[in-house]
C-alpha positions in Angstrom: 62.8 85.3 -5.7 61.2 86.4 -8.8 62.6 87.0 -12.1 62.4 91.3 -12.7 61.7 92.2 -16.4 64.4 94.2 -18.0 68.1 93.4 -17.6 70.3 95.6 -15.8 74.5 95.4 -16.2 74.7 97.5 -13.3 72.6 96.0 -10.9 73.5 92.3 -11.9 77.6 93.4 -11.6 76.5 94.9 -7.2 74.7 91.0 -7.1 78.3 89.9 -7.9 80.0 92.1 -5.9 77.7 91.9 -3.3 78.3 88.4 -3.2 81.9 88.7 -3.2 81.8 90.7 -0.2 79.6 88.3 1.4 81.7 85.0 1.1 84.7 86.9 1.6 83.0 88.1 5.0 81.7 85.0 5.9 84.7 82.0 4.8 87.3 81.9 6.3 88.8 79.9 3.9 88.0 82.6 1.3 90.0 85.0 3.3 93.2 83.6 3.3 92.9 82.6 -0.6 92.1 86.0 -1.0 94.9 87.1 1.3 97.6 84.7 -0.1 96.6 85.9 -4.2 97.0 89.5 -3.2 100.2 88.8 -1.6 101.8 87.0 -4.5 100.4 89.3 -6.6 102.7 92.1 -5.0 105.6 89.4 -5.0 105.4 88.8 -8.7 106.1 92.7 -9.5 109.7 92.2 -8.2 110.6 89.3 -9.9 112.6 89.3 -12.4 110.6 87.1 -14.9 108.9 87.5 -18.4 105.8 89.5 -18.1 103.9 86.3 -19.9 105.2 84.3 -16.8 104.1 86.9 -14.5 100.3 86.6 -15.7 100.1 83.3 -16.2 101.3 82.6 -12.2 98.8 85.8 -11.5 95.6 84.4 -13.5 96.4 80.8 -11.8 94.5 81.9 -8.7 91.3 82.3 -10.7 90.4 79.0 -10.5 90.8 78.4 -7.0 89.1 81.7 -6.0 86.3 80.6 -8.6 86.0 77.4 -7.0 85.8 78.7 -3.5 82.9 80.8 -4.7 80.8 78.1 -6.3 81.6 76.0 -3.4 80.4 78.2 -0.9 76.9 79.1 -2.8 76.8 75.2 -3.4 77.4 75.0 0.9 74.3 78.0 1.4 71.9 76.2 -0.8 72.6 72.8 0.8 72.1 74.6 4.0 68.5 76.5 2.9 67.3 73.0 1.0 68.2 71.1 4.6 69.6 71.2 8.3 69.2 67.3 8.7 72.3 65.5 8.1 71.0 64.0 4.9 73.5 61.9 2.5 72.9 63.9 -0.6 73.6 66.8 1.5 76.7 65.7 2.0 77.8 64.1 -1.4 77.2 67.9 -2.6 79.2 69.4 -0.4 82.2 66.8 -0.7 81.8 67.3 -4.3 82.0 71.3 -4.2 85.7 71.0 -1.6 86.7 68.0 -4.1 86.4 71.4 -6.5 88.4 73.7 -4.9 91.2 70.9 -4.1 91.2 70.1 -8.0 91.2 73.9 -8.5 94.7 73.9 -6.3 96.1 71.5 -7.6 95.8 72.7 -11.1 97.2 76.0 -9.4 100.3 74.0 -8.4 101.0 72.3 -11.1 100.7 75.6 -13.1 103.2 77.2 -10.9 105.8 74.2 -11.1 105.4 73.7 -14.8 106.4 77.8 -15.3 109.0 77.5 -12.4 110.5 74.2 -14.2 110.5 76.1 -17.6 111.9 79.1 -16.5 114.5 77.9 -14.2 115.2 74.7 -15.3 114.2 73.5 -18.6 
């Protein structure tokens, strides 16, 4: 691929979108983070808690939705570079699922530290 003179806002923002759509269409895992942060999205505008509490639990998907992203671009390089089962090929994708899991678990401990100060501390 070679670089095009001239920068375009609108055609780099349908590369993103386009690749969006693509993971979301392709990972199955992608799906049902997708599927889970629209659903407690929806929950979060019936419960009765702050509106600051409400985003923060909202934005907390970011990362893991971010994650799965760079983990799956990380999984289709790996995949053009290579088909051999090669170590390095490997470490890179264990190191791009070690990212999402870090990305839930910061997710969690969002959601219980907000929970804790809301309901119990």
């Amino acid at each position: 691929m070679r670089n095009r003179p001239g920068y375009s806002l609108w055609r780099n923002a349908n590369y993103a979108i386009d690749g969006f759509f693509e993971v979301l269409r392709n990972e199955t895992a992608f799906k049902i983070e997708v599927s889970i942060t629209v659903v407690v999205w929806i929950c979060l505008i019936f419960v009765p808690i702050p509106s600051v509490a409400k985003a923060v639990l909202a934005l907390s998907f970011f990362p893991v939705l971010i994650s799965e992203l760079a983990n799956s671009a990380i999984e289709r390089v790996v995949d053009l570079a290579t088909l051999e089962h090669h170590k390095l090929a490997k470490y890179a994708k264990d190191a791009g699922s070690a990212m999402v899991l870090f990305s839930v678990f910061f997710t969690i401990s969002i959601w219980v530290a907000t929970l804790y100060t809301l309901y119990i501390g």
